[in-house]
N, C-alpha and C positions, 0 to 999 in steps of 0.2 A: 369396044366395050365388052367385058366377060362379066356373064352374072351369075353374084355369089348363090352358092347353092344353099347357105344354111343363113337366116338372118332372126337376131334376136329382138321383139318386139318388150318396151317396158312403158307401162300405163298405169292409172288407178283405176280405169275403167274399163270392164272386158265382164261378159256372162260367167255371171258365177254357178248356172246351168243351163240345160238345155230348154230354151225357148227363153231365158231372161232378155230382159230388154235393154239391159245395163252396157251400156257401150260395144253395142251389139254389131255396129256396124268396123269395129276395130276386129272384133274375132269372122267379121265376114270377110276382110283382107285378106287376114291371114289364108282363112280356105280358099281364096283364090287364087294366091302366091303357091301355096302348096299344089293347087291343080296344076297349075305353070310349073311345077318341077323348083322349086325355092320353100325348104323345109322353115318352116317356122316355129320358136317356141316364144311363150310369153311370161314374164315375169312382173305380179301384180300383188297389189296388199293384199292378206287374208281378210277374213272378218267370219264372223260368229257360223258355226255349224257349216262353215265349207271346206270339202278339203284340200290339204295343202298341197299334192299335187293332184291334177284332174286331165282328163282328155275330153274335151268337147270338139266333136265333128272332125276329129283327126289331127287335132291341134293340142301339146301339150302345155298347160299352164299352169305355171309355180307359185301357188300364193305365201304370200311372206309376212308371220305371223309379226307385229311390231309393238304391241303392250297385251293387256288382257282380255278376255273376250270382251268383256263388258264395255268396253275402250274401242274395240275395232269397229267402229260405226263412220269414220272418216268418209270412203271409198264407195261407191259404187248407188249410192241414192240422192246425189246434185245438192248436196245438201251443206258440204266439208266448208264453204264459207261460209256461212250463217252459223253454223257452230261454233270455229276458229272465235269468230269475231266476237260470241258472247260468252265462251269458255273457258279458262284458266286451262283447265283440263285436256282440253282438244287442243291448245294448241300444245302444248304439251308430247299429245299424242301425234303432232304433228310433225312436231322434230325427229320423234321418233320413229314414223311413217316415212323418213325422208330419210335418214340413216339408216334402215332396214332395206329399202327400196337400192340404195347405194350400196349395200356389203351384196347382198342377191346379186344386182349385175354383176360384180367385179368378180364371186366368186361363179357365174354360170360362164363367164369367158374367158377367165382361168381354165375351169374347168374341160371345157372345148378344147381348147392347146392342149391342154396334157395328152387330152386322147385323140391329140391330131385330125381332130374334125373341127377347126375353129370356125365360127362366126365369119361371115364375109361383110357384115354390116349390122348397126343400132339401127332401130327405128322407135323412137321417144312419141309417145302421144301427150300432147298437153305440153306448155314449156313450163307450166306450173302445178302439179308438184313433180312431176318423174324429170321435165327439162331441169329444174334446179337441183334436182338429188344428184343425177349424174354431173355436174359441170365439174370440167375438169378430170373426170378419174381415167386416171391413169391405165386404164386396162381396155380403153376403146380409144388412144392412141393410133393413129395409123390406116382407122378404117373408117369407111364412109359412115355418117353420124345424120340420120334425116330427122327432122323435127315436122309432125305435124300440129298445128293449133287449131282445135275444136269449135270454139268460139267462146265458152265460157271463161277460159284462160287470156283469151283479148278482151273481154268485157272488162276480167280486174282488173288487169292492169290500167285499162282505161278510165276507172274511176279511183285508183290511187295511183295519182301523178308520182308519189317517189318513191313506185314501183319499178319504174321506169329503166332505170341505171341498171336494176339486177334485170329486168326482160331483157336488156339487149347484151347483158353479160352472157348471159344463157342460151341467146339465140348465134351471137359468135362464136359461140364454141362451137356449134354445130356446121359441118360441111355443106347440107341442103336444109333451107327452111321451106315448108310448104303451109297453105291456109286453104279453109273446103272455098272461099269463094272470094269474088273480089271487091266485098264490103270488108272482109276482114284484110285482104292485100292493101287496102287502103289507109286499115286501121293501124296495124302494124308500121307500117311506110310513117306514118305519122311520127311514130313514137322511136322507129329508129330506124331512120330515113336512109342510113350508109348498107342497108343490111338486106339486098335481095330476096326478096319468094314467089316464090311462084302458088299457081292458082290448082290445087291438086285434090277435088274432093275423094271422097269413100264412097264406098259400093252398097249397094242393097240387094237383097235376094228378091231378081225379078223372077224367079222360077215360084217365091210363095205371094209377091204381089202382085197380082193378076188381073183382070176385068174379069164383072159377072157375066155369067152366059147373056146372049143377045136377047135384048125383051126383058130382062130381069130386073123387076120394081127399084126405086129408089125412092128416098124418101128423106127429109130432114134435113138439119143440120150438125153434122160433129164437128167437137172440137178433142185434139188431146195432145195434153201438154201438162207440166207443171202450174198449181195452180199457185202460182206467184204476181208478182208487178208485172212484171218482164214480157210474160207470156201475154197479158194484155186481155185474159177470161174476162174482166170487167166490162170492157168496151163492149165485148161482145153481148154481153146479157142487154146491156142501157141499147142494143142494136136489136136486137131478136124483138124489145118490147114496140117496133116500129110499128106505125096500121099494115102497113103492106105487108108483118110476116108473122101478123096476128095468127094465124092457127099455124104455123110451122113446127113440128119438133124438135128439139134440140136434145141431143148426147154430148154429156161432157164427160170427159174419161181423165182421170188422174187425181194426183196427191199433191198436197203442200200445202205451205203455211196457211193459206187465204183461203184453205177451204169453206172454214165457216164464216168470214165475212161475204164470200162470194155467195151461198147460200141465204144468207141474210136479203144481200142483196138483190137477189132472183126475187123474194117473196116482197121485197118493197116496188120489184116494177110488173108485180100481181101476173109473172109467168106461172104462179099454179103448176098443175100437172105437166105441163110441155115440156120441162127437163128432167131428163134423166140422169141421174148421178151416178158414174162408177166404177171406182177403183182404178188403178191403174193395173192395168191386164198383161197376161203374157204377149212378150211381141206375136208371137203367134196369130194369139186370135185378133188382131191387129185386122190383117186383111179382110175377114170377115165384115167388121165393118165399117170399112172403109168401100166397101163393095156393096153396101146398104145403104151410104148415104149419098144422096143428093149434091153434097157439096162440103168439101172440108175450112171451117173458118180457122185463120193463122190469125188474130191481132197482135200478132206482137211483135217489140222493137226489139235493136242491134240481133238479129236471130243470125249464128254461123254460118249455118247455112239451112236448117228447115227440114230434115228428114221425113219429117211425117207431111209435108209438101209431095216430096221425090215419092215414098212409098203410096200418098195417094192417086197422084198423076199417075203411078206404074199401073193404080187400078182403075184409070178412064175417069177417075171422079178428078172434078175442078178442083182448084185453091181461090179461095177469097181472102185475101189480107193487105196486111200495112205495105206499102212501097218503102222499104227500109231493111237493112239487114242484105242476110245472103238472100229471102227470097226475091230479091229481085234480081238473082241470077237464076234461079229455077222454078218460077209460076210462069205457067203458061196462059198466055191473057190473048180477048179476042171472041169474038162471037161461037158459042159453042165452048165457052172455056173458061178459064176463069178469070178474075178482076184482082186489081191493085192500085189503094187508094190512099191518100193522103194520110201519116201515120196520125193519129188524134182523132179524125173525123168520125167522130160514129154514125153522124147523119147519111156520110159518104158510103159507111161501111155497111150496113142498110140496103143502101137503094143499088148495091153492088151484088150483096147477097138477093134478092128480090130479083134483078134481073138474071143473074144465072139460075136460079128456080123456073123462070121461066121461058126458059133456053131446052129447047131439046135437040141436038146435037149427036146424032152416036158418032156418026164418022169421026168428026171434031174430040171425042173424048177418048175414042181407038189412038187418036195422032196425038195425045195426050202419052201414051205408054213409049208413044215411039223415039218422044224426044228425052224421054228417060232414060229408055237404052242407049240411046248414040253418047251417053253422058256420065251413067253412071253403073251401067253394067259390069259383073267384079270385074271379067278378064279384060278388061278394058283400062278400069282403075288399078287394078294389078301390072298391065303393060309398064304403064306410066312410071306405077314407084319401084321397079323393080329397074327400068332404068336410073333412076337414082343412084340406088345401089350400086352398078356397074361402073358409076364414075370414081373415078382415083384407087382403083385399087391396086393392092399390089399383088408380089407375085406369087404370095400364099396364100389371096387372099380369095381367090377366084379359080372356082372348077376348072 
């Protein structure tokens, strides 16, 4: 195997600066491939007041302006189906999201050939929308083509069955399919069972998520996530009002549609002052408090794979959540650790948080980081996909 020296990565989702949280863990790839000697550049939709080309953390990214400002809202805030599906407009913006994302590859891997530095490989985030933009074009012919799927790109497809026919148009076209875990290898397998992938999560920056100094207070409960169905914030509120976790505080950190039902909600199961509401924050300050709290609650279903799981375990705090999704390839469970319980249960979900409250464990939370690194550490997940790359190529195609 020789590995290509130049590979082009195309997504919707990628930091539109430094510290965004916006498909953060796609541009931590990148920096890892690039430490590894595999130059990487990214081509991604614009959107309102960013520029169209940028360098973050030594990685060049090309955004690709596709309607007016006022219009480029598609991309980068998990939001592009719930729009789609009630807008004339967006989807609209969507066609043209998708023909813009398509003329950008063809012309950055033209452009590569002309000046004799070409591309040694695609690497496509999502098979929905960047995997459907490119299918077929004719200008990544000949070279390894990887697709990885996120999880929110298997959710759709999963709840519109005659989606179906175009995912697995989309994922044949591609050389390598990969999934972050093997809730979603299953999901996939389901829907198009002739079509190999393998199990290939993303990387996290263990150097900014870290454990607190030793002795250092915990306290609480956080959650953060979208506040939607999905994420499962309800379960957790109707759980927090248990006897057993009567004075605990809760932090819930994020945005979306359910916000003010889920607020509502809090004041109908009389939590009062216990939760704190707020915003959704830069990943940065992320670790902060995750290294504050006691315990981080996931409720929710089909989850990809659960990063803010992996980034708290990297900081010695437990997971408590549903048995479903990818977390249950990455919660670590067990005395001193964290729980996973029946998805629906909130009774379950309760008396799970409650006992890791009352667990104190440092060792056990120390061996919580460690099974993080052996799993998702970059140069580790950079190994992986950069063998990808190395497969089939030819003999221009490879340093």
């Amino acid at each position: 195997m020789r590995t290509p020296r130049r590979v082009l990565f195309v997504t919707h989702n990628v930091p539109r600066a430094p510290g965004d949280a916006a498909g953060s863990f796609v541009l931590r790839l990148a920096v890892a491939l690039q430490l590894g000697g595999i130059r990487v550049d990214i081509v991604a939709p614009g959107a309102p007041d960013v520029p169209e080309t940028d360098w973050i953390e030594g990685v060049r990214i090309t955004r690709v302006a596709y309607a007016s400002p006022s219009r480029m809202t598609l991309a980068y805030e998990g939001t592009m189906a719930e729009k789609v599906r009630h807008s004339w407009g967006a989807r609209w913006a969507l066609l043209q999201l998708l023909l813009a994302l398509r003329r950008a590859t063809g012309e950055a891997l033209e452009q590569a050939r002309r000046e004799d530095d070409p591309y040694g490989a695609l690497h496509v985030h999502w098979w929905f929308p960047a995997g459907l933009a490119l299918w077929r074009l004719r200008a990544t012919r000949g070279m390894p083509r990887v697709l990885t799927m996120h999880g929110s790109d298997v959710r759709l497809a999963s709840g519109i069955p005659v989606s179906h026919p175009v995912m697995r148009t989309v994922l044949r076209d591609m050389t390598h399919r990969a999934v972050v875990s093997h809730w979603m290898a299953a999901a996939v397998s389901r829907m198009a069972r002739d079509l190999p992938v393998e199990v290939a999560p993303m990387p996290i920056d263990l150097a900014q998520f870290t454990p607190p100094p030793a002795g250092a207070p915990r306290e609480g409960i956080l959650f953060v996530g979208r506040l939607n169905a999905q994420k499962g914030v309800a379960d957790l509120l109707r759980a927090v009002a248990h006897p057993a976790l009567r004075a605990v505080p809760i932090t819930i950190v994020g945005d979306g549609p359910d916000a003010t039902a889920l607020r509502e909600l809090a004041a109908t199961q009389h939590l009062g002052d216990r939760v704190t509401w707020l915003p959704a924050v830069p990943h940065g300050h992320l670790s902060t408090l995750y290294r504050r709290a006691a315990l981080v609650c996931m409720p929710s279903r089909s989850e990809g794979l659960g990063l803010v799981a992996v980034e708290a375990q990297a900081c010695g705090t437990p997971v408590v959540g549903y048995a479903d999704g990818g977390l249950l390839d990455v919660v670590q469970t067990g005395p001193g650790r964290g729980r996973l319980v029946a998805a629906g249960s909130v009774e379950a979900l309760a008396e799970a948080m409650a006992s890791v409250l009352g667990e104190a464990a440092a060792a056990e939370r120390l061996a919580l980081r460690d099974a993080m690194l052996d799993r998702f550490a970059p140069a580790r997940v950079a190994a992986g996909y950069a063998a990808m790359y190395a497969m089939n190529l030819g003999p221009g195609e490879a340093a």
